[in-house]
N, C-alpha and C positions, 0 to 999 in steps of 0.2 A: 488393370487397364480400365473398367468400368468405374472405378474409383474415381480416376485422371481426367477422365473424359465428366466424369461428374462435376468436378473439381474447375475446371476450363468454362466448362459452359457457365457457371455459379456467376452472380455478381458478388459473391461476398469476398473481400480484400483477402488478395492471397501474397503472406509477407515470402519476400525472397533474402538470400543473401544478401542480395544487392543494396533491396530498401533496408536489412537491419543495419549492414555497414554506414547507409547513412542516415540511420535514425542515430544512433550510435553516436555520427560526427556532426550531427545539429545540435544533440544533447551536449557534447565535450565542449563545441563551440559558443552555447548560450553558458558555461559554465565556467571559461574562460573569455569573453568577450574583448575587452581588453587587448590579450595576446592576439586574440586572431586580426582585430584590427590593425593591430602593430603589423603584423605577416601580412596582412593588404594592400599595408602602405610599403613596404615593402617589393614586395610585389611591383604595386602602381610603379614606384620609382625606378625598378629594375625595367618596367616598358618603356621608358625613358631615355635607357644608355644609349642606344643605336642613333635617335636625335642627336641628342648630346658631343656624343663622338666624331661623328658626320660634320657637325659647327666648329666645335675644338680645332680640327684638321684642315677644314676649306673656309670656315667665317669667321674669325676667331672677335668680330665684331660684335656678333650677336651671341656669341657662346655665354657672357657672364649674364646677359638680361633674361635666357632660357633655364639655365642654372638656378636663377633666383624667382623665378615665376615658378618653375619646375617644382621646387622646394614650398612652397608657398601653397602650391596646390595638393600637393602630395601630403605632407606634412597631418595636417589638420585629420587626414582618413584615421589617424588612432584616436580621436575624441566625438566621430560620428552619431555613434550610439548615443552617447550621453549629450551630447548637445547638438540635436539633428539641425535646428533652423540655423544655429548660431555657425555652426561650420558651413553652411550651406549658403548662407548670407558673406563670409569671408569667401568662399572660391568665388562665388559673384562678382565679387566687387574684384579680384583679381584677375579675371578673366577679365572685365571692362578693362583695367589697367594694363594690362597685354594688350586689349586689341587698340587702345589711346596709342600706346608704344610700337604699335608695328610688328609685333609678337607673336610667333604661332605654334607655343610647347606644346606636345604631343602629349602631353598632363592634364589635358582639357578635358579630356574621354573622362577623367576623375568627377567630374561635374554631373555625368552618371548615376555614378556612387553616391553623392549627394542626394540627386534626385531621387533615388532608390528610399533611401534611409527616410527622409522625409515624408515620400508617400506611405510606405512601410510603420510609421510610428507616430504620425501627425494626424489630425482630422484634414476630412476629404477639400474642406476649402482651403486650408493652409496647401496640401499636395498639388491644385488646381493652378494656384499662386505662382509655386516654385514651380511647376512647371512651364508655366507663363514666361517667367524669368528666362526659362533657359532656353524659351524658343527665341524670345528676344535678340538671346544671344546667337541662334545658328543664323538667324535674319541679318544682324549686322556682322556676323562672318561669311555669310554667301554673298551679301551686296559689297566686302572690301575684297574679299580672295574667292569669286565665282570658279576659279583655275581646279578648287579644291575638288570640281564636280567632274575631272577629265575622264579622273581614273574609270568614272562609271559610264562614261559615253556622253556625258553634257558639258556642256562650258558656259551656260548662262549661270546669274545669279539664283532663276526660280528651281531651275534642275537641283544648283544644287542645298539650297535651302527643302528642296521635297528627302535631299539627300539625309541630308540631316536629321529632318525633323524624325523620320522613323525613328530613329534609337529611341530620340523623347519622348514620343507616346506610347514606346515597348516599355521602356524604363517607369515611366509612369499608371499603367494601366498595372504592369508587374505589382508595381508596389501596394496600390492600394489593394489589388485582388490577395495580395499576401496579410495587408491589415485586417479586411474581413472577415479571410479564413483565420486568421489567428486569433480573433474577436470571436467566431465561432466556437472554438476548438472553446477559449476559457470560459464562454458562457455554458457551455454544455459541461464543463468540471464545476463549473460553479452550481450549477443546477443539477448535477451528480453528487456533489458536497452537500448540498441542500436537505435534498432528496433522502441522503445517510442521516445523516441528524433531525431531522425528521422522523423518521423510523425509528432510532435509536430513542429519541423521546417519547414515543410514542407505545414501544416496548418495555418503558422505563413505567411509565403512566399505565401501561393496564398490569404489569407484574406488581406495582404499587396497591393500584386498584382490588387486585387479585390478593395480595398478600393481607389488604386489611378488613376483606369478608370475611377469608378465612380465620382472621385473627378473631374477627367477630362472632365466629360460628363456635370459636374452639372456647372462646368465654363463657358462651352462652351452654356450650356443654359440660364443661369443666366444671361453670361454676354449679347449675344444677346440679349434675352427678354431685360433686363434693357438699352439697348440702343434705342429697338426702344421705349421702352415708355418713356424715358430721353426725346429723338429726339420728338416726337407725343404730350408731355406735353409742350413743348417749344414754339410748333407751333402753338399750341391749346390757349397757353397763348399771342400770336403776334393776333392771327386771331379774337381772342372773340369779342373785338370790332365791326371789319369790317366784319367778314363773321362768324357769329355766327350759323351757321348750320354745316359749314366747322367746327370749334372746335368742336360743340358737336360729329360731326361723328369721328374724332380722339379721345375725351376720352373714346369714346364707344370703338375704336379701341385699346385702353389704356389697359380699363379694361379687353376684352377679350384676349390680349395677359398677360398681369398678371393670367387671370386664367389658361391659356395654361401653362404658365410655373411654374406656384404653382404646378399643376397636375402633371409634369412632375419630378421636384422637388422629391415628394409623392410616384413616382413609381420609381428614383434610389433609395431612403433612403430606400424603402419598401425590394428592393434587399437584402441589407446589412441584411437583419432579417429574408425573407421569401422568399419560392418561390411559394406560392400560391395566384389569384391575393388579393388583399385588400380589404375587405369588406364595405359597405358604411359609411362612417363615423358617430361618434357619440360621446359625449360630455365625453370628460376625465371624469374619475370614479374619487373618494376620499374616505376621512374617510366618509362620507356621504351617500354612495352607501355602504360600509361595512356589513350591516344588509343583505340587498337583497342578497351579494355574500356569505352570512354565509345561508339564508335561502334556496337557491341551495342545498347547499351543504348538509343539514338536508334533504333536500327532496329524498336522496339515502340512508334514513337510519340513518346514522350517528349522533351523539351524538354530539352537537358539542357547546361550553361554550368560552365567549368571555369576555376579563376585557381589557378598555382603562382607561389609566390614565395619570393624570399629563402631559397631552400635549398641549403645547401652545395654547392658542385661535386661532390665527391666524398664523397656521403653512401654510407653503408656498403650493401652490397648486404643485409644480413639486414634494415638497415632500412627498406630499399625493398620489399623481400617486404611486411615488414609492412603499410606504408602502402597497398599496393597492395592487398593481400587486406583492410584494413579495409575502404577506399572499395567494393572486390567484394562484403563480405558487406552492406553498406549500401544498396546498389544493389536487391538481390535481395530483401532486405527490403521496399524500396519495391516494385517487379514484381509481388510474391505477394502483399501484404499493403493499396498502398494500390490501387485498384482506379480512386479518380477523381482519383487524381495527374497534374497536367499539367507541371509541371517539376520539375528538377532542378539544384541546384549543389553543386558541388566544390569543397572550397576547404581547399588547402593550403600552410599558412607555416610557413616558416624565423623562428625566432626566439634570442636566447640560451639557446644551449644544449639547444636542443628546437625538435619538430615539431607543429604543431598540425594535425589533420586534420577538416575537417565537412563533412555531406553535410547536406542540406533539403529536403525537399521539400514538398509543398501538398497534400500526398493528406491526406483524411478520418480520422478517427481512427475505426476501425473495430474492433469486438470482439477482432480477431488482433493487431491491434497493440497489445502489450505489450513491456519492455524483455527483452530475450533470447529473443525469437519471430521466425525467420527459417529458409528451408529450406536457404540455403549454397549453396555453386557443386560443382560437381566438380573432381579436380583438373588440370585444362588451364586452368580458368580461360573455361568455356563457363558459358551458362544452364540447361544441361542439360536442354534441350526435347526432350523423347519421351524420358528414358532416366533413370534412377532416380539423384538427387542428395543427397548429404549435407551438413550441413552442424551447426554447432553455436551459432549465432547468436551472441547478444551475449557467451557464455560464450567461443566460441574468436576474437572480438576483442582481450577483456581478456586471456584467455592467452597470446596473440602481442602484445597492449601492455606486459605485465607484465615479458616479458623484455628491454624499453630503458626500464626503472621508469616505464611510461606508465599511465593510466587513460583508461577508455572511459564516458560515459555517453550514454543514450539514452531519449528521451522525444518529449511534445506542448510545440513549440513555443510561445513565448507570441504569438508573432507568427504562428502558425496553422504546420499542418499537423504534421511530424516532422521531428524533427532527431538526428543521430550524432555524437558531439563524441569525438574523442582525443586526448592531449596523447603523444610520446614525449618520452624525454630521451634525448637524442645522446652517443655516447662521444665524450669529450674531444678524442680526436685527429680526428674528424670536425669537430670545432668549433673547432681550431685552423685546421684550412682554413681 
């Protein structure tokens, strides 16, 4: 109840049935435009029959000249959109031509529609114009048939031109307040499109930036370290004979600067991924470790059903990393993200030449679940329950698929809940196994 009452009082937009049924039928309609025009004019000409009828049976004088003005006005409403002034200018000069003739189709109201489309799609002087036009016309239809003003209580010419005019300045006020909210709406996508690309350059540009300091750092270590141990191996290999305590104290000096700068190595690359430090090291996972990362993940509940197939004997151990850390980061996404997920499957095939990997599961689709939203594992390959985890979601899947030319996508199932899909491609000698 506290919720509701929050919720009511709020200014922020609360969608109903109502508005998505007709978000729904403005989208179908801009997507068939066309058709729906064709149903307008339709329409328009079905308001038509009861005039029509009425003349057939008691005038049959004026029945062919309303028939053919009727048509005339009606007609053109399926090329509106695409040619607003051009249709617009045609009912005009039609309507003149009726009122030259004596003529009063009940197709006139379509001159509306015109006026609509016009304001709605045209700059505000061209709308200003046509609307001009078509007061024009309610002036020289109130000064020939004032009679038209009975129904409302007047019978002068000014009653009933004040008659008229309303619709025109509904219809015209309508329209243009619909151009500039529609001018709104794209400028704020356009400036939302912007605004992305932008960003996206701008992440491109400091990961660029980022990537070739480090390149810079790991040169400048690399190449030192491998000098002096070039230099320390050289000397070690002149002195072995004659001063064999002298060598062995340089390979020792060998190897501790090798491990100085492996270490060092370890902590730029670790940059590139993380910023929390590195955990102690521990033996690359595989399809081998797969059971214990599935029994994890059973142990929060979870329903979780696993099928490997048709996978080479001797698949390459970097592409068992892979496969192993996608299913990982897929997993974790489900845990954080679907909240009333009850199962889970795993399912990866061997095929020509490639590995297919998918996870699924039946959790809800929930506001955080988006493709690339996921908090990652640490690196042992835990849930990282009580202790701060990284991870880089659907970005560092496709980075580690990319390197066995694989792609990664991620989305709402059709068949309900989320789904993880990766294809790798297998180097050849793994597929000659």
């Amino acid at each position: 109840m506290v919720a509701w009452w929050h919720a009511w009082l709020s200014d922020s937009p609360r969608p109903t049935a109502a508005s998505r049924a007709a978000s729904r039928a403005a989208a179908a309609v801009g997507r068939h435009a066309l058709a729906a025009d064709v149903l307008l004019a339709v329409v328009a000409a079905a308001g038509t029959v009861p005039q029509l009828y009425y003349h057939a049976t008691h005038s049959e004088r004026q029945f062919g000249a309303l028939v053919l003005f009727s048509a005339l006005l009606v007609v053109p409403l399926c090329w509106r959109r695409r040619f607003p002034v051009t249709t617009f200018a045609f009912a005009a000069a039609v309507a003149l031509a009726h009122w030259l003739a004596g003529v009063r189709p009940a197709a006139d109201l379509a001159l509306l529609i015109y006026l609509y489309t016009v304001a709605s799609r045209c700059p505000t002087r061209v709308a200003v114009v046509a609307g001009g036009v078509v007061e024009v016309g309610a002036l020289l239809t109130a000064v020939r048939w004032p009679e038209i003003g009975l129904w409302a209580g007047t019978g002068s010419w000014t009653g009933t031109l004040v008659l008229l005019s309303g619709p025109v300045v509904a219809v015209l006020l309508l329209g243009v307040s619909v151009r500039y909210r529609r001018g709104a709406l794209d400028a704020l996508a356009e400036r939302a499109a912007r605004l992305e690309r932008e960003r996206d350059q701008q992440a491109i540009i400091a990961a660029a930036a980022e990537r070739t300091r480090i390149a810079r750092e790991m040169h400048d270590v690399v190449a030192h370290s491998l000098s002096v141990m070039v230099t320390l191996s050289e000397g070690a290999a002149r002195k072995q004979a004659a001063e064999p305590q002298r060598a062995g104290e340089a390979m020792r000096q060998v190897a501790v600067t090798g491990r100085q700068a492996l270490a060092e190595m370890r902590r730029l690359l670790g940059v590139l991924h993380t910023e929390q430090p590195l955990d102690d090291r521990h033996p690359q996972p595989g399809l081998a470790q797969l059971d214990d990362l599935l029994d994890q993940v059973r142990s929060t509940g979870l329903t979780v059903t696993s099928a490997v197939t048709d996978l080479p004997t001797d698949l390459p151990p970097g592409a068992e990393l892979t496969v192993y850390r996608i299913v990982q980061e897929a997993l974790t996404n489900t845990l954080k993200h679907a909240s009333g997920a009850h199962r889970v499957s795993v399912t990866i095939t061997g095929g020509p030449g490639a590995v297919t990997v998918e996870v699924h599961d039946d959790g809800p689709l929930a506001a955080g679940r988006r493709p690339g939203i996921g908090d990652g594992l640490d690196g042992d390959g835990a849930f990282g329950v009580g202790r701060p985890v990284v991870g880089r979601g659907l970005a560092g899947m496709r980075e580690r698929a990319a390197v066995y030319g694989g792609e990664v996508s991620a989305g709402p199932d059709p068949r309900g809940g989320w789904r993880v899909r990766a294809r790798l491609a297998l180097p050849i000698d793994a597929v000659a196994r």
